[in-house]
N, C-alpha and C positions, 0 to 999 in steps of 0.2 A: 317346275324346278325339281329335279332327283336329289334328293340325299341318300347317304346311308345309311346303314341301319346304323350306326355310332352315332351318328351323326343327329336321326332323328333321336337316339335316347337322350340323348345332350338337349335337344333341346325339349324335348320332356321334362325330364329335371328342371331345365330355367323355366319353364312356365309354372311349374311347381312353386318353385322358390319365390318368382315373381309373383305372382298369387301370396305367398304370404308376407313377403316383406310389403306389399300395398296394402294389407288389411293388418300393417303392422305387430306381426307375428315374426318372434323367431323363427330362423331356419335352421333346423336340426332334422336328424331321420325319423321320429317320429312323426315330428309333425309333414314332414316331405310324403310318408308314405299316406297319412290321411288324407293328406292333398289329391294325392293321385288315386287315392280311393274313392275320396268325393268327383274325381275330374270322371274316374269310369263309373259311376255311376250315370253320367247323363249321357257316356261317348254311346252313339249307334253305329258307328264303324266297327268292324272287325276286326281290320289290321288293325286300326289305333286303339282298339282293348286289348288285343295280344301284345302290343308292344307295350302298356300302360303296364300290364302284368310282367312282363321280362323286367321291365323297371324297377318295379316293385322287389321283384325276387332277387334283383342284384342287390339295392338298399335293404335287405332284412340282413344279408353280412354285415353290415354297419351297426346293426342295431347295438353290439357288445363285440368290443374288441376278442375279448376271448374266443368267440363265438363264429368269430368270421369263416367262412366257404371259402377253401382255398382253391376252390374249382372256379376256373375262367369263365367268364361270363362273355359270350361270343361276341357279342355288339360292342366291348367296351377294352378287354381286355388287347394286351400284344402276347407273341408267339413266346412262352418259358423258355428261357436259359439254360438246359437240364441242370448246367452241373453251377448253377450259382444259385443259393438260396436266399430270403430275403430275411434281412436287419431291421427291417425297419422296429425304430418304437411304437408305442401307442401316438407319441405325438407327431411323429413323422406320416403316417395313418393319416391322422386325424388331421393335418395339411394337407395330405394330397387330395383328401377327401373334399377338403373346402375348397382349393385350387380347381376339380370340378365342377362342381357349383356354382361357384364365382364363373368360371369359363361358359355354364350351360347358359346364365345369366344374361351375360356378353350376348351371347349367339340370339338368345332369346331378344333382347331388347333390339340388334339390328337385326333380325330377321324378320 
C-alpha cells in the first residue's frame, strides 16, 4: 500500500495520539511529542525515524502559539496565497490543530 508523505505523517500523529488516549493520557503536544520520542526510540527503520523526526519538528510550532514557525512544513502544509495573510486566533489555531489529530486518529484506527 503507498501513501504519502502527508499522509504517513497523519498517521503518525494518530498512532501517537492513540497510544495515549489508551493509556488514558491526555493528548496535547507535549505529551504527542514524548510519544513520538518514545515511538523512535525502538523504530530501526530509517525512513520511519526521519519521518518520526519531521513530526516532531512540525509539532514543536505548536508548542506556544507565539512561537509558531511560519515556515511550511512540506509533508502537511498547502501552497501560500502570497498576497492573503493569516487571521487566525489562538483558538482558531488551536481547532485546526485538534481537527488534525482528531483526523490522524480516524485514519489511524481504519488503517
Amino acid at each position: 500500500m503507498y501513501f504519502s508523505s502527508d499522509e504517513k505523517a497523519n498517521v503518525i500523529i494518530g498512532e501517537a495520539a492513540m497510544s495515549l488516549i489508551e493509556d488514558s493520557q491526555e493528548v496535547n503536544v507535549e505529551l504527542l511529542m514524548g510519544e513520538l520520542l518514545s515511538m523512535s526510540a525502538s523504530e530501526v527503520d530509517e525512513n520511519r525515524l526521519e519521518q518520526l523526526h519531521q513530526v516532531r519538528q512540525w509539532l514543536m510550532g505548536f508548542k506556544t502559539i507565539g512561537a509558531r514557525n511560519t515556515e511550511q512544513a512540506s509533508w502537511l502544509s498547502k501552497p501560500l496565497n502570497a498576497d492573503k495573510m493569516s487571521t487566525d486566533s489562538a483558538d482558531d489555531l488551536h481547532q485546526k490543530w485538534m481537527k488534525t489529530v482528531w483526523n490522524s486518529c480516524i485514519r489511524y484506527d481504519n488503517g
